[in-house]
Z-matrix of the N, CA and C atoms (Angstrom, degrees):
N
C 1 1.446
C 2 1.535 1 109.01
N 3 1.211 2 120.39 1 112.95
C 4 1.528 3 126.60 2 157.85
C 5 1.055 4 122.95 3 -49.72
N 6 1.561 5 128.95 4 133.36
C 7 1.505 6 141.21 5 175.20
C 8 1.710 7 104.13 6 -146.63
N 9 1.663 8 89.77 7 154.10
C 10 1.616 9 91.26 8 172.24
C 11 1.320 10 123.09 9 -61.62
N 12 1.479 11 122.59 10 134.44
C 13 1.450 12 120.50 11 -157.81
C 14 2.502 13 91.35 12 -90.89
N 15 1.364 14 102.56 13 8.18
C 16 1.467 15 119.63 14 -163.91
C 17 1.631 16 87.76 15 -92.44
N 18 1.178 17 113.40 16 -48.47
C 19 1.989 18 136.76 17 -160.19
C 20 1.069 19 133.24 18 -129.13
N 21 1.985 20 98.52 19 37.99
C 22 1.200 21 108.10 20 -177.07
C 23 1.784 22 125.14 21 -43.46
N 24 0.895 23 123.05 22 162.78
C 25 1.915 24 110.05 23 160.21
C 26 1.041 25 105.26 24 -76.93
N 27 1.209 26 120.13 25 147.29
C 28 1.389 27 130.05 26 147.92
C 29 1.742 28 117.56 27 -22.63
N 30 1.076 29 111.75 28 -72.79
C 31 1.576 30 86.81 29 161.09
C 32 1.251 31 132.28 30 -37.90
N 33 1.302 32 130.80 31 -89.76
C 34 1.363 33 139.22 32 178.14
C 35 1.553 34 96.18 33 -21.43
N 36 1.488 35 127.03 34 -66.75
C 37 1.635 36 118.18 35 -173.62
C 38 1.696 37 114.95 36 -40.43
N 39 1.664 38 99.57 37 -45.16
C 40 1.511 39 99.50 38 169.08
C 41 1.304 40 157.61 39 -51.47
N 42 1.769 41 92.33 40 -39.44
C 43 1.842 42 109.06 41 153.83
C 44 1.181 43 123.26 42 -71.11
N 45 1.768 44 120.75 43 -22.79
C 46 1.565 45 105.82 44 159.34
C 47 1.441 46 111.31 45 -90.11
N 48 1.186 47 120.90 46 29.62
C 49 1.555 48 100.64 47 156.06
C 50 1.520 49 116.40 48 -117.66
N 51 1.377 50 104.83 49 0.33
C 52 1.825 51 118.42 50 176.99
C 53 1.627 52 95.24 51 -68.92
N 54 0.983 53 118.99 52 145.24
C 55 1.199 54 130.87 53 165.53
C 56 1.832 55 127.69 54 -81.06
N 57 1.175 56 91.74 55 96.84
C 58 1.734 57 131.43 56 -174.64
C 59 1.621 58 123.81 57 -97.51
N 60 0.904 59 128.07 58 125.00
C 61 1.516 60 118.49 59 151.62
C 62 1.416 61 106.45 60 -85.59
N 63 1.006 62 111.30 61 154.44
C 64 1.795 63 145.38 62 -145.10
C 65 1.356 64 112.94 63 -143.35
N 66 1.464 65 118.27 64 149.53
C 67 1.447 66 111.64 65 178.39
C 68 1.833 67 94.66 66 -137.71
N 69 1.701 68 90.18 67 145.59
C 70 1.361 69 86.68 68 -173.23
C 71 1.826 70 100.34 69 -116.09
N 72 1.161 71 110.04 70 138.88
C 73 1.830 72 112.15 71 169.83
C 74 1.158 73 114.01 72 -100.50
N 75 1.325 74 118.33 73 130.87
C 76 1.628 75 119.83 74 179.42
C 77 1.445 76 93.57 75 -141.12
N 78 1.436 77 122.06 76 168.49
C 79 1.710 78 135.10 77 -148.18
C 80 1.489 79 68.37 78 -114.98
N 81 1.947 80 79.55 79 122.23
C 82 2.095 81 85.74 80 151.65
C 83 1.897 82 99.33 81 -89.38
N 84 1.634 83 107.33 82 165.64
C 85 0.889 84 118.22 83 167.50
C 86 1.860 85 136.61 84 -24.47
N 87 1.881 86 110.54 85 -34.22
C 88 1.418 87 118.27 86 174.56
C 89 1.317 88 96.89 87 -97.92
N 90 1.189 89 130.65 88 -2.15
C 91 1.665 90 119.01 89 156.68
C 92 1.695 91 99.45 90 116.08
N 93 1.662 92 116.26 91 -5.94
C 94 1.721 93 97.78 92 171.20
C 95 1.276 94 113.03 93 -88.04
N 96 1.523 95 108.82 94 150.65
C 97 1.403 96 118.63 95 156.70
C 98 1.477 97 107.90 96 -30.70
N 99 1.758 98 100.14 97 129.60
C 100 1.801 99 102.20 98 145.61
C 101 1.625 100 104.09 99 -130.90
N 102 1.324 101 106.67 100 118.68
C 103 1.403 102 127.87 101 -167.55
C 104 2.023 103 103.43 102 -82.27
N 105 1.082 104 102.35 103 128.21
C 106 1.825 105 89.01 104 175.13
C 107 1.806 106 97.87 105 -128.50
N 108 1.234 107 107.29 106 161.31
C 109 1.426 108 105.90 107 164.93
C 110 1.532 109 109.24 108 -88.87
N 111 1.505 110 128.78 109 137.34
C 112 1.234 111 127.70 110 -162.41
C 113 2.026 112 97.25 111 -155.02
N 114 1.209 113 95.53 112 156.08
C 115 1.550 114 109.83 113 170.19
C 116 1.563 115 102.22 114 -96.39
N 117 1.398 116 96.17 115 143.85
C 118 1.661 117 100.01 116 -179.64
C 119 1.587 118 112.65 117 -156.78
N 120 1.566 119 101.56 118 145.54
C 121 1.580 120 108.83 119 -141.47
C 122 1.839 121 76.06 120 -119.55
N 123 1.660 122 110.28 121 132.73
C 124 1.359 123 107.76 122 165.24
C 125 1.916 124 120.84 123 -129.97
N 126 1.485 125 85.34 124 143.37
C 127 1.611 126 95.90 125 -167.24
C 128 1.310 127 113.73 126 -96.63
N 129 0.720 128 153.59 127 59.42
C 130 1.888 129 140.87 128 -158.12
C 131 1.396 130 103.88 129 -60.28
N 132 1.593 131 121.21 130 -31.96
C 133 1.598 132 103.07 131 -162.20
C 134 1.598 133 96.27 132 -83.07
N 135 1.357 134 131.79 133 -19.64
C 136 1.253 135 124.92 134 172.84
C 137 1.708 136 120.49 135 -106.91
N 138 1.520 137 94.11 136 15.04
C 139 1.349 138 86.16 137 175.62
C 140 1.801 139 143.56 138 89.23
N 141 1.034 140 90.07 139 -18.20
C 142 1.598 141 127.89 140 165.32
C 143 1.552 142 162.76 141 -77.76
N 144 0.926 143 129.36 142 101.29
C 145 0.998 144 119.74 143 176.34
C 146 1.376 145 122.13 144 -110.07
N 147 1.578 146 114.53 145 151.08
C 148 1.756 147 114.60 146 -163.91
C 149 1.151 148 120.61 147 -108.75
N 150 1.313 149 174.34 148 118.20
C 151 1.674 150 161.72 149 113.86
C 152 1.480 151 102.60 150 -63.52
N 153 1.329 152 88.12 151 122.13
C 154 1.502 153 109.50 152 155.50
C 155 1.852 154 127.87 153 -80.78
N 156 0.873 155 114.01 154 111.87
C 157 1.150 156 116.93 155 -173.70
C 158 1.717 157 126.77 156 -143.99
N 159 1.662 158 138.16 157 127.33
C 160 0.957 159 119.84 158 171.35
C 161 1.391 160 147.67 159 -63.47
N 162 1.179 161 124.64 160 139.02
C 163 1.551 162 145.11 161 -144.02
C 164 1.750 163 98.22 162 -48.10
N 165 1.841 164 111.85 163 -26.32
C 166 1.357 165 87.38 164 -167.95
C 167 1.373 166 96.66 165 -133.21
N 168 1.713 167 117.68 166 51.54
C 169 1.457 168 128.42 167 152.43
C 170 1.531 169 114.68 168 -88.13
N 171 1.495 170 100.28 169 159.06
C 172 1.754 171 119.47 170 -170.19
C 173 1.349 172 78.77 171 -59.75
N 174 0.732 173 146.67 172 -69.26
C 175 1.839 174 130.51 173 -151.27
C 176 1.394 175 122.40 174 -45.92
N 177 1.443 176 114.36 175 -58.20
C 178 1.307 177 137.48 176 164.93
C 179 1.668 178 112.12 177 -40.94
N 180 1.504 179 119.55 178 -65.40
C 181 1.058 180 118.45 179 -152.98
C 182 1.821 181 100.25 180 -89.17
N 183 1.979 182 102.97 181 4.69
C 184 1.551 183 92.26 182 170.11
C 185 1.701 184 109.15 183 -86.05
N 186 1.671 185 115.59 184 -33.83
C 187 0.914 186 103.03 185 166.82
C 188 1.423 187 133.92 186 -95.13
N 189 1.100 188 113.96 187 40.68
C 190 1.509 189 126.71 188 148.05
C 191 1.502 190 126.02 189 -107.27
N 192 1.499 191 110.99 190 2.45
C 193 1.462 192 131.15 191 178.57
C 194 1.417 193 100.85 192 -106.17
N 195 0.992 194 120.06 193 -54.83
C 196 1.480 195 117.20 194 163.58
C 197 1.274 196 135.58 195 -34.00
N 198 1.463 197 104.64 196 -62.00
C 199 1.551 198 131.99 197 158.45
C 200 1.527 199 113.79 198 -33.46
N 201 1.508 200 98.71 199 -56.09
C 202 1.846 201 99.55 200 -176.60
C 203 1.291 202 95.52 201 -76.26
N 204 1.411 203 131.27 202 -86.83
C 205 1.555 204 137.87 203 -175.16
C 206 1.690 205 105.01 204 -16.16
N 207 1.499 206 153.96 205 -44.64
C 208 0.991 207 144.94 206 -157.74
C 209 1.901 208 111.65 207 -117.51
N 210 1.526 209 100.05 208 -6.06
C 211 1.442 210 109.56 209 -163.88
C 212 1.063 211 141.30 210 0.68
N 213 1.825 212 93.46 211 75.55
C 214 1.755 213 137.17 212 170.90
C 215 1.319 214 96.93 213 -100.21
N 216 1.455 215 98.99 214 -165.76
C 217 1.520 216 112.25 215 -163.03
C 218 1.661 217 80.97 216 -104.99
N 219 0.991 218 148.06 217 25.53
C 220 1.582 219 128.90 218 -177.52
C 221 1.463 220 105.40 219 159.50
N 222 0.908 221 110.98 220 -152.46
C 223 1.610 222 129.00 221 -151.99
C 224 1.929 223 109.92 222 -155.80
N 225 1.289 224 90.78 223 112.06
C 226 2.088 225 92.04 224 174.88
C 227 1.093 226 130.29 225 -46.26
N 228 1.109 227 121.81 226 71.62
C 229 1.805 228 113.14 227 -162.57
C 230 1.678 229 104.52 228 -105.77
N 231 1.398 230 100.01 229 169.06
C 232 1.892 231 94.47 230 178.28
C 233 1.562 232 86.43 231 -137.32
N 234 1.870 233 97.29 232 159.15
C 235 1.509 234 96.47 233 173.65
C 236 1.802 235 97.08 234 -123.95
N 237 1.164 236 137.37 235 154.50
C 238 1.431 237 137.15 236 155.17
C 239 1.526 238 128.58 237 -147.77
N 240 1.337 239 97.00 238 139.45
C 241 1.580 240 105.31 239 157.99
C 242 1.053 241 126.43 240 -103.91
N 243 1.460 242 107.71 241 155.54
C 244 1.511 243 117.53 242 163.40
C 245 1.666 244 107.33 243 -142.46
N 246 1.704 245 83.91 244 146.76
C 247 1.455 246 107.17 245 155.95
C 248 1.481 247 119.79 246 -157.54
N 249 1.698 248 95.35 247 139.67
C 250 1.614 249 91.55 248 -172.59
C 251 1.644 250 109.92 249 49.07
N 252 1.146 251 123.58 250 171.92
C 253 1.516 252 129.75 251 153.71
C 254 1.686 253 110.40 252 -8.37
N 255 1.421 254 117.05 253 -35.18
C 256 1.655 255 106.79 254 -150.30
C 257 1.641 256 92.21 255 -73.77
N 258 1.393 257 162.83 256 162.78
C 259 1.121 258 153.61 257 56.63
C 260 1.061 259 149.84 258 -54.68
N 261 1.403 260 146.09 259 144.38
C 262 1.445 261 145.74 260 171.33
C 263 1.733 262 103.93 261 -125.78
N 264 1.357 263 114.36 262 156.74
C 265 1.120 264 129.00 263 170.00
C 266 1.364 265 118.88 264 -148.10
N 267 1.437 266 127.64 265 135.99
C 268 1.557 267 130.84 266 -148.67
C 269 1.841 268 86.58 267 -128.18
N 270 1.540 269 116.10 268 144.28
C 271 1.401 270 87.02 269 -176.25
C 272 2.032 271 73.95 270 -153.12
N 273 1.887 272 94.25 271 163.26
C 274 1.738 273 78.21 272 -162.93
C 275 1.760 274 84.02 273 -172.48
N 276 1.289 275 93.76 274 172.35
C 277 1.745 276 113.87 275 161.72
C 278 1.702 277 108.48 276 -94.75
N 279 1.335 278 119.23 277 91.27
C 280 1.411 279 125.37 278 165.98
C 281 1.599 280 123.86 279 -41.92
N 282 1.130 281 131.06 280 146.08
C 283 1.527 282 112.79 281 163.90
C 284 2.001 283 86.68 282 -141.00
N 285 1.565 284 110.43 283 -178.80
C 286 1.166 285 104.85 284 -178.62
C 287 1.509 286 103.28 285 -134.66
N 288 1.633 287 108.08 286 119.69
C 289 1.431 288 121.87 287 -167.34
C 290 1.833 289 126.43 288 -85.66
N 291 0.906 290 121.51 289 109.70
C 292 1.985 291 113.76 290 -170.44
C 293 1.525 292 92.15 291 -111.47
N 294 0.592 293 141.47 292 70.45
C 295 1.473 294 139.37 293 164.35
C 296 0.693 295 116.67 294 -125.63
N 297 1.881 296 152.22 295 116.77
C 298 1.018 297 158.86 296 146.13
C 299 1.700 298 120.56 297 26.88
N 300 1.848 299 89.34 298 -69.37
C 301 1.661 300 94.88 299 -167.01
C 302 1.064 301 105.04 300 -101.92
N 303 1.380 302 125.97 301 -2.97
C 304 1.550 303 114.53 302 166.69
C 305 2.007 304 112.83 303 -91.82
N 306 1.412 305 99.95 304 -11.55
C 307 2.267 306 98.88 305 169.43
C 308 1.381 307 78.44 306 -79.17
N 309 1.560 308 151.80 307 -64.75
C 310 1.152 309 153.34 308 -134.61
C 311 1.789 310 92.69 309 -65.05
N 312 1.023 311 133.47 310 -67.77
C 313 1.130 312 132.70 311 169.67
C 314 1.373 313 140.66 312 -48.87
N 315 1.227 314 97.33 313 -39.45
C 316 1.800 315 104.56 314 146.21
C 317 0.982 316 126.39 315 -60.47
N 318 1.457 317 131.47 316 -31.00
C 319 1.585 318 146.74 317 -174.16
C 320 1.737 319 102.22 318 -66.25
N 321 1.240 320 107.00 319 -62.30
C 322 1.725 321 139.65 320 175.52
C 323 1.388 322 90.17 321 -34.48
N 324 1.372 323 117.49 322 -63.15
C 325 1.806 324 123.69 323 -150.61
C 326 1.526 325 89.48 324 -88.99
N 327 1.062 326 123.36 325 -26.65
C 328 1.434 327 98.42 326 -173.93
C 329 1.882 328 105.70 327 -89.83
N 330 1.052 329 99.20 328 -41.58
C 331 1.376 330 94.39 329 -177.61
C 332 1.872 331 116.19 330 -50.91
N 333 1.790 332 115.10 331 -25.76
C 334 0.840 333 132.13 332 -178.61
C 335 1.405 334 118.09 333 -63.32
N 336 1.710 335 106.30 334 -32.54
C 337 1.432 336 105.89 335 -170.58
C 338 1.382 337 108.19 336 -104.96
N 339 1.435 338 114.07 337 -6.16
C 340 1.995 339 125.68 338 -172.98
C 341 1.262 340 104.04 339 -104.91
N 342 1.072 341 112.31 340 -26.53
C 343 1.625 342 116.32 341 164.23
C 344 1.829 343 89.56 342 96.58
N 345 1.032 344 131.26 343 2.42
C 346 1.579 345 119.48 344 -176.61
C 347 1.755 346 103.73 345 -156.24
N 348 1.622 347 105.54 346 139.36
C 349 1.533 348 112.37 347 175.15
C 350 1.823 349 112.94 348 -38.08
N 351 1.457 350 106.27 349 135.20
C 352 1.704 351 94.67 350 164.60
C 353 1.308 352 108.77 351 -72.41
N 354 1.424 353 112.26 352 167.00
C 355 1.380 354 120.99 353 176.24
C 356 1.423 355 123.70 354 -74.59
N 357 1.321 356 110.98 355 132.57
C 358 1.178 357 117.11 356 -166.89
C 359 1.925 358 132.14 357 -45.08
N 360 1.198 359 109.95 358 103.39
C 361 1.805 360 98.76 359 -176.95
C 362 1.234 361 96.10 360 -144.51
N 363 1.805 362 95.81 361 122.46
C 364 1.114 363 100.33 362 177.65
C 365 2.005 364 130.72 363 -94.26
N 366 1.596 365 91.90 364 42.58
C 367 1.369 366 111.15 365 -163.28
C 368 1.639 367 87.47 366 -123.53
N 369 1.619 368 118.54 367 23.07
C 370 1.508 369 92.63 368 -173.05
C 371 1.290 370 131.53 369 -75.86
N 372 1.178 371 136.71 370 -173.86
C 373 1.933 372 137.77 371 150.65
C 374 1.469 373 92.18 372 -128.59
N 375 1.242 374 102.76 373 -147.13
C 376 1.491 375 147.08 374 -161.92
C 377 1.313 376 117.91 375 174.81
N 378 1.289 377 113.11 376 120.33
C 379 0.920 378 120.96 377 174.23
C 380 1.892 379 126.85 378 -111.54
N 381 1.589 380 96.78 379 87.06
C 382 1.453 381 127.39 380 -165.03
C 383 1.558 382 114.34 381 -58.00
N 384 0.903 383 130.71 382 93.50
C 385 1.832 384 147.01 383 -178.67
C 386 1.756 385 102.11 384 -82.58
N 387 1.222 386 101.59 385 101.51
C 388 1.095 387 107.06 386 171.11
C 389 1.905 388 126.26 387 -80.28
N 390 1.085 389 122.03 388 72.70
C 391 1.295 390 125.71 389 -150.54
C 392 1.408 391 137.71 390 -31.14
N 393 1.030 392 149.40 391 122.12
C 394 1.919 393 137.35 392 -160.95
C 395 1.605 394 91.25 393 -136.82
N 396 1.529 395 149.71 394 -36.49
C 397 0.857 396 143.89 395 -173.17
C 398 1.289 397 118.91 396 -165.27
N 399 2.013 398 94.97 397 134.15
C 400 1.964 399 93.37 398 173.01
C 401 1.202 400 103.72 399 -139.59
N 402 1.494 401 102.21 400 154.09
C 403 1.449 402 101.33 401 179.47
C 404 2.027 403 107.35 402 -138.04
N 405 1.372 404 95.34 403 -157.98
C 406 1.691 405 86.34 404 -173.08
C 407 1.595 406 121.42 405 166.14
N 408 1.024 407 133.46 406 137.80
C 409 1.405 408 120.54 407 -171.53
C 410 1.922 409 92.51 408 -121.30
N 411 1.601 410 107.64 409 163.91
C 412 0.827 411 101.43 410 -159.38
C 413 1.440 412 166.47 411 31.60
N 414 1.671 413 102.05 412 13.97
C 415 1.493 414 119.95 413 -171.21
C 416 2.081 415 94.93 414 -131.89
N 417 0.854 416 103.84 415 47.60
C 418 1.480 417 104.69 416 -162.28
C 419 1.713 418 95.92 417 -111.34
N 420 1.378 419 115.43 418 -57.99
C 421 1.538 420 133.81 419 -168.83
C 422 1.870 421 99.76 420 -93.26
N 423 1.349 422 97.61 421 156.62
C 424 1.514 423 112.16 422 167.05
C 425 1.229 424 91.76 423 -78.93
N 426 1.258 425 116.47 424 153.13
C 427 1.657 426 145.66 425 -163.55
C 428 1.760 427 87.38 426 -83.08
């Protein structure tokens, strides 16, 4: 079931803040999915979702191939969890962020939702999901 990824319910906000591993899909260059397992930090009031990732992983450098090859602001990527029955899926135009205060802010949000600092690399990005659609089974209603 589709919902605004802007107005999530209260539920749905809740399973992305449980602490999950996540997998993120980004378009390799001939156009298949490459699926990775990834941590992912979600914003609704700004729209967002975060992976941290270094500057010169397959993920990163698909959506910066993407980005050029289609010349949009990003790349279609989706992120999801599961557990048990519950799923969510966050799905968006990616772009890839090096700026100081925007890894700094990813760092913040992730540490916020893992409960502990990521490990230190000083090769990081972010990879910034600008949100267009979420959906989800069982994480929709208060329990």
């Amino acid at each position: 079931m589709a919902i605004d990824p802007h107005h999530p319910t209260p539920a749905y906000l809740s399973f992305w803040r449980e602490r999950h591993l996540c997998t993120l899909t980004t378009p390799r260059p001939d156009g298949t999915p490459h699926v990775v397992p990834v941590c992912v930090t979600y914003d609704p009031e700004a729209g967002v979702a975060r992976v941290l990732a270094s500057r010169s992983s397959a993920k990163v450098r698909n959506v910066l191939a993407a980005t050029e090859a289609h010349g949009s602001g990003g790349a279609r990527v989706a992120v999801c969890q599961v557990d048990g029955a519950r799923w969510a899926t966050l799905e968006g135009i990616a772009r890839v962020r090096t700026e100081p205060a925007e890894v700094a802010e990813g760092e913040r949000r992730y540490e916020e939702r893992y409960g502990k600092p990521p490990r230190v690399n000083p090769n990081r990005a972010v990879i910034e999901i600008s949100l267009t659609r979420a959906m989800g089974a069982r994480v929709l209603k208060e329990a």
